[in-house]
VOVOSE-578664 format. One record per residue (C-alpha): residue number from 0; x, y, z. Coordinates in pm, whole numbers, plus 50000, padded with zeros to 5 digits. Layout:
! VOVOSE-578664
   n  east north    up
 NUM     X     Y     Z
...
! end
This chain:
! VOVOSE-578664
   n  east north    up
   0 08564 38444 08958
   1 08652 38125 08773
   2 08929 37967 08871
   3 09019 37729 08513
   4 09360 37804 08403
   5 09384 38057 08104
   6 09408 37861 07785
   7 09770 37782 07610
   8 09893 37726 07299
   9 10096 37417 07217
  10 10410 37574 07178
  11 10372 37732 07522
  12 10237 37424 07688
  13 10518 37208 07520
  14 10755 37453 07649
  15 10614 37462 08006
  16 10563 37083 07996
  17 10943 37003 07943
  18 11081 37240 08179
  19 10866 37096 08447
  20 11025 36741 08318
  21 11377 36862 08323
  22 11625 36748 08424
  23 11541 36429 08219
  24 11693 36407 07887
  25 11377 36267 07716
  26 11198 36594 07848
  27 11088 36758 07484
  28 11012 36396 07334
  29 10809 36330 07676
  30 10608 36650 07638
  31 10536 36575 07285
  32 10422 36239 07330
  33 10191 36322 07661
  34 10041 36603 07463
  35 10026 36431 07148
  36 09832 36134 07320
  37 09605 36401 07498
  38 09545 36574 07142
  39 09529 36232 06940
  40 09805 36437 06739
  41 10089 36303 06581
  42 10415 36522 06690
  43 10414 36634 06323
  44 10054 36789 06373
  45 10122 36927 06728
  46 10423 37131 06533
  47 10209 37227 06232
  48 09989 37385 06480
  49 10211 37498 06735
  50 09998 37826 06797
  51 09682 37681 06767
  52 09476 37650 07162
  53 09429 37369 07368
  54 09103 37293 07450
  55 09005 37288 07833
  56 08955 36917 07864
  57 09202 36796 07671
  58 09508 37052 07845
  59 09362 36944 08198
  60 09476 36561 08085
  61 09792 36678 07961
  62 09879 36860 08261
  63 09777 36528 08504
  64 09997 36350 08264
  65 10287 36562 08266
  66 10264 36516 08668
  67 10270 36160 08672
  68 10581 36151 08433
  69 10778 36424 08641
  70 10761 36117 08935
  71 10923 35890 08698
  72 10609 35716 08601
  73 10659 35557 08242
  74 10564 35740 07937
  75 10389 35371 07831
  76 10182 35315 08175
  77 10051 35716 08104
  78 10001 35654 07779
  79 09894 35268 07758
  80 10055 35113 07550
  81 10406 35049 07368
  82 10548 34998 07051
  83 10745 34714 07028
  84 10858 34495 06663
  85 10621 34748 06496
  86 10330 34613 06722
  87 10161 34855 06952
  88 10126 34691 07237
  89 09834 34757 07548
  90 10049 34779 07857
  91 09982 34837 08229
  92 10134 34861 08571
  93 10081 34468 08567
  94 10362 34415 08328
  95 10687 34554 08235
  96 10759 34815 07983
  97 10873 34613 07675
  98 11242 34748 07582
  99 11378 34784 07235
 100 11698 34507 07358
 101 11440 34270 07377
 102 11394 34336 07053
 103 11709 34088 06981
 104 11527 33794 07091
 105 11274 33795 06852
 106 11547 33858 06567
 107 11747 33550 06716
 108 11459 33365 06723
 109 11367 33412 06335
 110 11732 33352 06238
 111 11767 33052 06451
 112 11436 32856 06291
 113 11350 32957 05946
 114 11039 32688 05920
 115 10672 32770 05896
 116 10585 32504 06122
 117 10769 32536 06454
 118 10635 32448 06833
 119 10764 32774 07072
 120 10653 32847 07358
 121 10757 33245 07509
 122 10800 33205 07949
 123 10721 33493 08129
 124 10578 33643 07845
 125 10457 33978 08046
 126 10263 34164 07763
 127 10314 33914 07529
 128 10569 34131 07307
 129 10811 33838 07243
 130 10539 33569 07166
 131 10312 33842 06958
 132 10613 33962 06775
 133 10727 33601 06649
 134 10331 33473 06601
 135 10311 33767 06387
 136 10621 33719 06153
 137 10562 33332 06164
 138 10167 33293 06128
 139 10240 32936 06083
 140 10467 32876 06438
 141 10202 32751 06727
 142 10323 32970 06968
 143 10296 32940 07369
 144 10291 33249 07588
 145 10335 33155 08003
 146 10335 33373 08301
 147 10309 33287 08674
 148 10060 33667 08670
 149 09688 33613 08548
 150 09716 33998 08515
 151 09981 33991 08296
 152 09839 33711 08101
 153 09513 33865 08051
 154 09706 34176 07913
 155 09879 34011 07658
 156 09590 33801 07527
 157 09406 34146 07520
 158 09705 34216 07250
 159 09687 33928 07083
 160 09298 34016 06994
 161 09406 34350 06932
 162 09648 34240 06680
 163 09420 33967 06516
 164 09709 33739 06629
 165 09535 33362 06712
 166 09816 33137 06681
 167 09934 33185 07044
 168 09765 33000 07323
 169 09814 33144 07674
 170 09885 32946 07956
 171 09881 33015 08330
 172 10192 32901 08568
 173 10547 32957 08660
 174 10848 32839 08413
 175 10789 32483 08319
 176 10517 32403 08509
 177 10314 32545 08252
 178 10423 32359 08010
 179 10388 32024 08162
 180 10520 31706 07978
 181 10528 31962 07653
 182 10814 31969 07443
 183 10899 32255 07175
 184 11163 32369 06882
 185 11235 32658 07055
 186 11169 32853 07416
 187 11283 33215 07458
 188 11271 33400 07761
 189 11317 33756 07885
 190 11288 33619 08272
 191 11354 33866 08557
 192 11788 33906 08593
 193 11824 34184 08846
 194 12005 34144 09171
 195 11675 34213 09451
 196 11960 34378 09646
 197 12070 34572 09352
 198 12070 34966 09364
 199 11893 34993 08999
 200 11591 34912 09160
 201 11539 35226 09293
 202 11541 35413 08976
 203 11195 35589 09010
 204 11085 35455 08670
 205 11157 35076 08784
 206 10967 35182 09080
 207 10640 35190 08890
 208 10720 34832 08747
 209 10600 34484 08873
 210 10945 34438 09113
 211 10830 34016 09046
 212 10937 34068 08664
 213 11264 34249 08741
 214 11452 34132 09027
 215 11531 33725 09085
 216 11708 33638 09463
 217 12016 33737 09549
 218 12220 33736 09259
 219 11995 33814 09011
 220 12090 33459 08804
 221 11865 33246 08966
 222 11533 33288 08747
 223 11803 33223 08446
 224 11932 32909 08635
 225 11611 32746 08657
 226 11529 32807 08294
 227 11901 32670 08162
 228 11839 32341 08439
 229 11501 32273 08356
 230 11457 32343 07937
 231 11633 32043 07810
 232 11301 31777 07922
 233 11081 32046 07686
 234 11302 32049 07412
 235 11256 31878 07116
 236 11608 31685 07003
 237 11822 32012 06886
 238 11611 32243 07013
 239 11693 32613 07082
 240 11678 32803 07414
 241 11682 33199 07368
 242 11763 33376 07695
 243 11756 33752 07753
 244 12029 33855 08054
 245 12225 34150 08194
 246 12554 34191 08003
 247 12795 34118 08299
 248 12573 33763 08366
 249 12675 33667 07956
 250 12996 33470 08111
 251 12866 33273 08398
 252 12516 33172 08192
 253 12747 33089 07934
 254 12917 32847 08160
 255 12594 32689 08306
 256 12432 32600 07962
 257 12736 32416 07903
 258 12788 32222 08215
 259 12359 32107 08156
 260 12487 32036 07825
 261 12413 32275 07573
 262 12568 32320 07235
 263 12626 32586 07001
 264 12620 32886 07320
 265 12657 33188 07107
 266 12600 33526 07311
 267 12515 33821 07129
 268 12520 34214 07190
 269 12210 34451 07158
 270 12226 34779 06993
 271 12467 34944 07246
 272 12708 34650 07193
 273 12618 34517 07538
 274 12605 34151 07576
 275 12199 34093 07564
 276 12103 33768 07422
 277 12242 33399 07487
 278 12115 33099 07237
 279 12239 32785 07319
 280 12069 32430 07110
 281 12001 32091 07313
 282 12232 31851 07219
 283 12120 31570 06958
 284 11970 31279 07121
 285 12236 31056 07234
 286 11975 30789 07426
 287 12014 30426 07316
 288 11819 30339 07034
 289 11598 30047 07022
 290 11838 29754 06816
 291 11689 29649 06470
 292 11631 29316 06373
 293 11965 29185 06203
 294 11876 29001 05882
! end
């Protein structure tokens, strides 16, 4: 007797599919998506032809998929990829998920420096959504993606080929000693900010994520602390540093861009109204200058 399951339609399989994922909130929109991806259906079609059968091959990948998700896997490691500014974006288990907050960056970064020609450079740039997203909006910004991960490098210049994006270069190494004696307009971050002690950690989607590009030491600020002490040397005279953060580190990074002498700190909140996002400029060069000749 064969033992293949008896076929389903994609209203019953959608149904089964998000009971299994319950209790989880997202459990319709997960089904949809893990069976969309397994059809190559837009939600749209998979409703238009909710009676219709699912082949064998393609309901065998759905159900695998629906297993992986009820462990907390993410929808974007099943699926491979993310969309992110519009972009869809390759991803793996090598970087993180890119998150809509993150999204604020890039907008702080196009408000902040309106000029074609700009020098950035993106640290820790994961799957390279910060430093695609502003290469594509500014096709005329050279634009520097780092990350201490070859993995995670490789991914995002896999985007950037993807896209058709070649104004980003993509550079091996941790922080600034990527860059080396570089100096840049603007440098914009979304650099790991959780606690390594912290209990979010062991949400089973975070889990799945590289822990390197979530959790920095003990407090969670120290990833943030090197970027504030070290960005001034590759910063161009009022230059801008963009930081991504946890909401209840806004105060304290606030404080440490001033004491290394930052002007202009301005925080601002994401979509929830949680504090996201902290800009701060490098103050105007105040080194002597050389004396000219008196007449």
């Amino acid at each position: 007797m064969s033992t293949e399951h008896p076929p389903l339609s994609i209203n019953v399989a959608l149904a089964r599919a998000a009971a299994r994922l319950r209790p989880s909130d997202s459990a319709i929109l997960d089904a949809h998506v893990l069976l969309g991806h397994a059809l190559g259906h837009s939600r749209g079609e998979l409703l238009a032809h909710s009676e219709e059968l699912i082949p064998a091959p393609q309901l065998a990948a759905f159900e695998q998929a629906v297993s992986r998700r009820a462990t907390g896997e993410p929808l974007a490691y099943i699926t491979g990829s993310r969309e992110f500014w519009s972009l869809e974006l390759k991803v793996s288990p090598a970087v993180l998920v890119p998150r809509p907050e993150t999204e604020l960056v890039v907008e702080r970064c196009l408000a902040l420096l309106s000029g074609q020609s700009v020098a950035m450079a993106d640290l820790g740039t994961g799957s390279g959504a910060i430093a695609l997203a502003l290469a594509w909006e500014r096709r005329g910004w050279t634009v520097t993606a780092t990350d201490r991960s070859e993995a995670a490098l490789a991914v995002a210049a896999a985007n950037a080929l993807a896209l058709g994006i070649n104004n980003v270069r993509f550079v091996p190494g941790a922080w600034f000693d990527a860059l080396r004696d570089q100096q840049f307009d603007l440098i914009a971050s979304n650099p790991p900010y959780v606690a390594a002690a912290d209990p979010v950690l062991e949400d089973p989607a975070l889990r799945h994520e590289p822990l390197e590009a979530l959790a920095s030491g003990t407090s969670g600020l120290e990833d943030l602390a090197e970027l504030v002490t070290g960005a001034p040397p590759h910063l161009h005279s009022e230059g801008w540093l963009v930081l991504e953060h946890a909401p209840v580190q806004a105060g304290t990074l606030s404080e440490l861009l001033v004491a290394r002498g930052f002007r202009h700190v301005r925080c601002h909140a994401d979509l929830a109204g949680l504090a996201r996002v902290t800009e701060a400029q490098r103050p105007t060069d105040t080194s002597p200058k050389t004396q000219s000749q008196s007449s």
